[in-house]
C-alpha positions as CSV (number, residue, x, y, z in Angstrom):
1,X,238.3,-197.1,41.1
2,X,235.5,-194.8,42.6
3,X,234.2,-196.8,45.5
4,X,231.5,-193.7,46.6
5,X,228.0,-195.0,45.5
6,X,225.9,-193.4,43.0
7,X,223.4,-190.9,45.0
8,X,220.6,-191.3,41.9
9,X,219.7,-194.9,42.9
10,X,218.8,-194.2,46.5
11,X,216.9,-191.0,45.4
12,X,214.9,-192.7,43.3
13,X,213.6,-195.0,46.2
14,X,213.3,-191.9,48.2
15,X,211.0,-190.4,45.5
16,X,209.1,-194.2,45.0
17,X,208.2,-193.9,48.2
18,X,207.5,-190.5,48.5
19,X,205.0,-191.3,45.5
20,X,203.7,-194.3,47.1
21,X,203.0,-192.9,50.3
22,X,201.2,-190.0,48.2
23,X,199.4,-192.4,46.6
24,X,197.7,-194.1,49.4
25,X,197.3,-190.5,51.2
26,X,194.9,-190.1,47.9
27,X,193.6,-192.7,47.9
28,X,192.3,-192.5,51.5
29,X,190.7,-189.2,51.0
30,X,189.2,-190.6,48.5
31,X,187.5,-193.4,50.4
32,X,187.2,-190.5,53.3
33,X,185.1,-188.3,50.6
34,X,183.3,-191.1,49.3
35,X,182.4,-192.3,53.0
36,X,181.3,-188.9,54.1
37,X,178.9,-188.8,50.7
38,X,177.3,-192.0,51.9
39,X,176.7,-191.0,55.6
40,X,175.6,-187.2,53.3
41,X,173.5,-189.6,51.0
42,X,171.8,-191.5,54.4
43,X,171.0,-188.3,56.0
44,X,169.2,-186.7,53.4
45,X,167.5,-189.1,51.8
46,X,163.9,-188.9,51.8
47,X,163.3,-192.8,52.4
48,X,164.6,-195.0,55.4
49,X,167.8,-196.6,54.5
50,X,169.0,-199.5,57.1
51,X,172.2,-201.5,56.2
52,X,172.1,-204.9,57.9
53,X,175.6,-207.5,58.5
54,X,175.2,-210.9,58.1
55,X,173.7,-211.6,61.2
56,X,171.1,-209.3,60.2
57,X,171.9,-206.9,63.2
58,X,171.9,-203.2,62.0
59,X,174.8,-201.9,60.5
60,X,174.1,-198.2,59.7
61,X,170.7,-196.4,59.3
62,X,169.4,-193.2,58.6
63,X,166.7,-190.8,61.4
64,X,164.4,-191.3,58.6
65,X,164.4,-195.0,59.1
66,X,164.6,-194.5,63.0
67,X,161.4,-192.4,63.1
68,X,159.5,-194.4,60.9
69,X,159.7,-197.1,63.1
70,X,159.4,-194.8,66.5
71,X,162.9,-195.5,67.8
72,X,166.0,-193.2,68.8
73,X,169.0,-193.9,67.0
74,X,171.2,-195.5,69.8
75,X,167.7,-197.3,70.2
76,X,168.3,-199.0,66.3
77,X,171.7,-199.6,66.8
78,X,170.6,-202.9,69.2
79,X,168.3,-204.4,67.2
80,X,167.8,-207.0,64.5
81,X,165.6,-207.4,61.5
82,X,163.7,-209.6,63.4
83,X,162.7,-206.7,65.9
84,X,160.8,-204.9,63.4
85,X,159.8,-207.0,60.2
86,X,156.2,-208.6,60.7
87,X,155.7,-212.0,60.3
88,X,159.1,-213.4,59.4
89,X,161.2,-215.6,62.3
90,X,164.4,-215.0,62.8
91,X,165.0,-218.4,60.9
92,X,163.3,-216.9,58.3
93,X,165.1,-213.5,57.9
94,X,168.8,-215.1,58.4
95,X,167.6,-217.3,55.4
96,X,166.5,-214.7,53.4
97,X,169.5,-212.8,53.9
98,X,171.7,-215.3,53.2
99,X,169.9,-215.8,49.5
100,X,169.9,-212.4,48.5
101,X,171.9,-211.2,45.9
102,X,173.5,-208.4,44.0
103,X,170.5,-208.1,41.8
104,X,168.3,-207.8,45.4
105,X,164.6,-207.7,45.5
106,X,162.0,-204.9,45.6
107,X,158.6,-205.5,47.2
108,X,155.8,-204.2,49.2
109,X,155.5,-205.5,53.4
110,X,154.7,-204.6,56.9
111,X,157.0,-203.4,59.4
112,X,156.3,-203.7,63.1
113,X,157.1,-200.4,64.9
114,X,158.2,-199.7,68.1
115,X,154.7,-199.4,69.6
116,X,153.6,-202.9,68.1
117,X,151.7,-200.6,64.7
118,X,152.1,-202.2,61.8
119,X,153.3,-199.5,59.1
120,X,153.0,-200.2,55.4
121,X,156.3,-200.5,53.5
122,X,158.0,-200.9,49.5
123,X,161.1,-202.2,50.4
124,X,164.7,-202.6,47.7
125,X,167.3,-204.2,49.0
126,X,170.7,-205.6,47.7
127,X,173.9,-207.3,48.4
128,X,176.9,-205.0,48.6
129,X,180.7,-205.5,50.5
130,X,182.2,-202.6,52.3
131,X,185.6,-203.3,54.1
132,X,185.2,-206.6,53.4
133,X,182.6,-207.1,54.5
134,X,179.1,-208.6,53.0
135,X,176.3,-205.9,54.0
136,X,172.3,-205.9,52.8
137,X,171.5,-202.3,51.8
138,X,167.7,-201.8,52.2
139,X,166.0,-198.7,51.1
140,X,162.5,-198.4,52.3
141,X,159.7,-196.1,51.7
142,X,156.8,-195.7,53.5
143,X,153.5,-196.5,51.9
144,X,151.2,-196.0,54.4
145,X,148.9,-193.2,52.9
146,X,149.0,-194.7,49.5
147,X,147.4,-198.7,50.8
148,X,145.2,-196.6,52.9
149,X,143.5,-194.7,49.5
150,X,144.4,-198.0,47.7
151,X,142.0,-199.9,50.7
152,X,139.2,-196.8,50.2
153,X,139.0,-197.2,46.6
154,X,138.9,-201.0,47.0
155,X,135.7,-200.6,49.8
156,X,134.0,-198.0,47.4
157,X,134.2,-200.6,44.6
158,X,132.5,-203.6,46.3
159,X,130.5,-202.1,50.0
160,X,127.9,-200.3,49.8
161,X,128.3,-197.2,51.6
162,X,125.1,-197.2,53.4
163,X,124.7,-200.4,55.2
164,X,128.4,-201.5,54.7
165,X,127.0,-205.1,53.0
166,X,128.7,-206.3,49.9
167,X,127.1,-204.0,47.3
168,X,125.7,-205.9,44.2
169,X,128.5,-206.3,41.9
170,X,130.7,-207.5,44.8
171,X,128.1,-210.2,45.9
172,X,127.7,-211.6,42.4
173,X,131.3,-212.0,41.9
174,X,131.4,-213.9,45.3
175,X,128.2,-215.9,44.5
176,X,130.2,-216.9,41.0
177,X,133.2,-218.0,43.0
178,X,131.1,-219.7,45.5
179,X,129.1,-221.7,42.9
180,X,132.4,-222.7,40.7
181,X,133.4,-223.7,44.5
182,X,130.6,-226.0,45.2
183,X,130.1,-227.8,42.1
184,X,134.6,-228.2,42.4
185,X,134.3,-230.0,46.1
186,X,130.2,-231.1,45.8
187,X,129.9,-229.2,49.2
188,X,126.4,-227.2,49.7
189,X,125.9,-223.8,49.1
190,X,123.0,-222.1,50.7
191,X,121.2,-218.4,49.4
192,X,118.7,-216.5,51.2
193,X,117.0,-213.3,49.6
194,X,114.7,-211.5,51.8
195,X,113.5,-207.8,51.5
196,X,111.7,-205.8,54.6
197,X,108.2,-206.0,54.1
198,X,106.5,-202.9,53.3
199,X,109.7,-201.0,53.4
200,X,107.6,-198.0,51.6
201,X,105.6,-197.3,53.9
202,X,108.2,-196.3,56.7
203,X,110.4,-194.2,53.9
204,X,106.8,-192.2,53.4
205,X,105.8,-192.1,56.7
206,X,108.9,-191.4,58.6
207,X,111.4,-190.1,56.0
208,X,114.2,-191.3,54.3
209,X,116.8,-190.6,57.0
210,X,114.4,-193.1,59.5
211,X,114.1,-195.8,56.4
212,X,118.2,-195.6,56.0
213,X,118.4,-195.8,59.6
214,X,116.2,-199.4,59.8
215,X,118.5,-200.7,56.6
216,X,121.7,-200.1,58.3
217,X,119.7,-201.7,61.8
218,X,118.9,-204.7,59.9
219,X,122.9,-205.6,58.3
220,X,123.8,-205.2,61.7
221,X,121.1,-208.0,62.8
222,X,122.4,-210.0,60.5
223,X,125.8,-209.7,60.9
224,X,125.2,-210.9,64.4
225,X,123.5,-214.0,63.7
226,X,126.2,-215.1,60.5
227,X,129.3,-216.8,60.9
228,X,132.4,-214.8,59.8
229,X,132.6,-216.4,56.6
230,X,129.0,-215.7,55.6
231,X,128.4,-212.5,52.7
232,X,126.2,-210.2,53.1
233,X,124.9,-208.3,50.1
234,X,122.2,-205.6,49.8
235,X,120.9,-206.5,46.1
236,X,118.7,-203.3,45.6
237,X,116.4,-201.1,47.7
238,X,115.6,-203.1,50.5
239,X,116.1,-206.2,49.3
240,X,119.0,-208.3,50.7
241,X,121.0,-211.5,49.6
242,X,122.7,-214.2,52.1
243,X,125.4,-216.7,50.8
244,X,125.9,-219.5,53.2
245,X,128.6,-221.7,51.7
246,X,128.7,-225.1,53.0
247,X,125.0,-225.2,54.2
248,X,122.6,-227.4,53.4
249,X,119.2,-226.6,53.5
250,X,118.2,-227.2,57.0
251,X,121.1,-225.0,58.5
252,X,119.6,-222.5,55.2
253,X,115.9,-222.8,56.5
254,X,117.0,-222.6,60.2
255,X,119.2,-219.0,59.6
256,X,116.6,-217.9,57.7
257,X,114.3,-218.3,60.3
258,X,116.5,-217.4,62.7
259,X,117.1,-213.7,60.8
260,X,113.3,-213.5,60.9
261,X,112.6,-213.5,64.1
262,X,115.7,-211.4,65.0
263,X,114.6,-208.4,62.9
264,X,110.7,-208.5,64.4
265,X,112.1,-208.7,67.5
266,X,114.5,-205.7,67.3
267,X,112.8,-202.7,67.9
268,X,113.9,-199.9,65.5
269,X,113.1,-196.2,66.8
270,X,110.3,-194.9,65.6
271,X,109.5,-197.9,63.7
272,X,107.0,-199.7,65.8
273,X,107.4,-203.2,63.6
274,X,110.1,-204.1,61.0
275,X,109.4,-207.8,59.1
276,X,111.1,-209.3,56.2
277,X,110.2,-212.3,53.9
278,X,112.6,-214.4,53.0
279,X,113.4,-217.2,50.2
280,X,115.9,-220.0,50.5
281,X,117.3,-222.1,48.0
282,X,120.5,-224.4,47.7
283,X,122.5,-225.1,44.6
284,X,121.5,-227.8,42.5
285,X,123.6,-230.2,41.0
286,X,124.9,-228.3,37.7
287,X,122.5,-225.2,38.4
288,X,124.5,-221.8,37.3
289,X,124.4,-218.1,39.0
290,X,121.0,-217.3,37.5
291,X,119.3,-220.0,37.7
292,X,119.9,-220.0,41.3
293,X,119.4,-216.5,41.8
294,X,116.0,-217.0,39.8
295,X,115.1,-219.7,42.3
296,X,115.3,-217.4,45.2
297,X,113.6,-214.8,43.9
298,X,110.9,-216.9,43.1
299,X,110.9,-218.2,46.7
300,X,111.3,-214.8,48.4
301,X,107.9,-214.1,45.8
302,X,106.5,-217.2,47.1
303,X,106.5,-215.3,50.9
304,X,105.2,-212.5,50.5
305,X,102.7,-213.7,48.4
306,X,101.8,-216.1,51.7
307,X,101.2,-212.9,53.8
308,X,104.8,-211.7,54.6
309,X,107.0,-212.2,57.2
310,X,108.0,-215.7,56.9
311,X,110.2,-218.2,54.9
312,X,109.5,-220.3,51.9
313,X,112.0,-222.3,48.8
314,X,111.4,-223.6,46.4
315,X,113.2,-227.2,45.3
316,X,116.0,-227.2,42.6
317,X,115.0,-230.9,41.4
């Protein structure tokens, strides 16, 4: 009997492993090519792309991403979520992180950069695993320019350009929302429409420039004697409106009154003497928006009818 063993058996496990060790060689390239196409992918995309671990510390990011928030890349490779998204704890963020999924989110938020600016962001992110490990892939684009026109468009629609007060459309809608809002909680609501008295006369006798320059004059006088939650609205012309929520009508009269004596007092160059009349009103238990409005007008009538430069109402009862 032949005792020599059979060569074929022992090359075949030769060529197995020859295959196998093939195999993972392509294999490896494969991840090596598909690696170097994401770092490609980071470095010429046109958005920021930050990967974060679990601990939310950065894991990867792109110069896009760096310079958007004004740091150097070693710079990003210390910091956290937390040292850059606005108005989130770190409590917050590791939460947040923990809940997303593979589905991720997409919304629009603030990002703090490096020299405490806020810049405005729309932000994708997702859940992904790379080496076995569970990243958040966040892709986020810069949309600074765009809230900036979005912000314009919004001030064009309700301020009117000239005095910067609410213009007319704007105040009603706040005067609605006010009303609905008083009659909800039965707090007082206070209005006061007032217009400069003679207005005309400085518009013919100094020019248009010198009458625009005594409107703008006056918001600012009133601004100064408001509290921040007051509005301001320039109804037409020269005439003005005033919503005072939660004011009775004392603390109506008594800014009113207040406003009066401010704008005679304030000298406006050339102008010798600006007045105003004024009429006050409060909301009436189940009055509406024009009824009210009516009411002040017919107040605001009532002084300058009286000889100008002074303050009447007129009751809702």
């Amino acid at each position: 009997m032949n005792s020599t063993c059979d060569p074929l058996p022992a090359q075949a496990r030769r060529a197995e492993a020859d295959d196998a060790v093939f195999e993972r060689a392509y294999v490896e390239g494969l991840l090596r090519d598909r690696e170097s196409l994401w770092h490609a992918l980071f470095a010429q995309s046109r958005d920021g792309v930050v990967v974060l671990d679990e601990a939310g510390k950065v894991y990867e990011t792109n110069q896009r991403f760096a310079d958007l928030l004004g740091y150097t890349m070693d710079e990003m490779y210390q910091l956290h979520v937390w040292d850059w998204a606005h108005g989130l704890s770190p409590e917050d963020l590791r939460g947040m992180i923990r809940d997303i999924d593979g589905d991720g989110h997409h919304f629009e938020t603030q990002q703090m950069r490096k020299d405490g600016s806020l810049v405005d962001i729309e932000l994708s992110n997702s859940r992904t695993f790379f080496r076995g490990q569970k990243l958040i892939f966040c892709i986020c684009r810069d949309i600074t320019a765009r809230k900036a026109a979005e912000r314009r468009i919004r001030y064009l629609a309700t301020t009117d350009t000239l005095t910067g007060a609410s213009n007319r459309g704007e105040f009603s809608r706040r005067l609605a929302e006010e009303i609905a809002r008083a009659h909800q909680h039965g707090t007082p609501l206070g209005l006061v429409m007032f217009d400069l008295d003679h207005f005309k006369r400085i518009n013919d006798g100094y020019g248009h420039d010198v009458g625009d320059t005594v409107l703008r004059g006056v918001t600012g006088v009133v601004r100064e004697n408001v509290r921040l939650g007051d509005v301001i609205g320039r109804w037409g012309g020269e005439e003005f409106m005033l919503l005072l929520p939660k004011s009775d009508l004392a603390i109506t009269l008594a800014v009113a009154e207040r406003l009066r004596a401010s704008i005679e007092a304030r000298h406006f160059e050339p102008v010798e003497r600006v007045t105003a009349s004024f009429g006050v009103v409060v909301l009436a238990q189940g009055e509406g928006f024009d009824a009210l409005v009516k009411r002040a007008d017919v107040a605001l009538y009532r002084a300058k009818s009286a000889g100008r430069n002074r303050v009447e109402t007129v009751s809702g009862d």
